[in-house]
C-alpha positions, 0 to 999 in steps of 0.5 A: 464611460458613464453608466447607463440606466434603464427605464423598467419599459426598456429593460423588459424590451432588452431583456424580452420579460414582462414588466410586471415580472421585473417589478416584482423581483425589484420590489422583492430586491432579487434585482438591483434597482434605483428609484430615480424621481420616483421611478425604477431605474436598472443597469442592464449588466447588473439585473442580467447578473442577478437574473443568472444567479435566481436561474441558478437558484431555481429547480431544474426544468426536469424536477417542475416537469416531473411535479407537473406531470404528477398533477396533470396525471392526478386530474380527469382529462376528457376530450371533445367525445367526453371519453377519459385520455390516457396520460403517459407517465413519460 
């Protein structure tokens, strides 16, 4: 079976992620990519592999929403009456 390659258009349509966002891993060569007349060509099989591994790679859901939280509770919130809203530590 010959080996079929993605535009960078299509890839971010399979795979539901922005282009720019593709580009740029491809650039960084997070992502295994070929330029084909000067254009990205991708093997979807391949850039889901590699997407795992920089999932794998990046800090767990829990850890960002804890950095998140420190932030948002360092920083004065006031609603629509212009009163301070109190933020749950979690």
């Amino acid at each position: 079976m010959k080996t079929q390659y993605l535009s960078l258009e299509a890839l971010a349509a399979v795979l539901g992620l922005p282009q720019n966002y593709l580009r740029q891993l491809a650039k960084q060569k997070r992502i295994p990519s070929l330029k084909v007349g000067g254009r990205m060509r991708f093997q979807e099989s391949e850039v889901r592999e590699a997407l795992v591994k920089i999932a794998r790679n990046t800090k767990p859901a829990k850890d960002l929403q804890r950095e998140l939280s420190a932030i948002v509770a360092s920083t004065k919130i006031y609603n629509a009456g212009n009163k301070m809203a109190k933020i749950n530590d979690g």
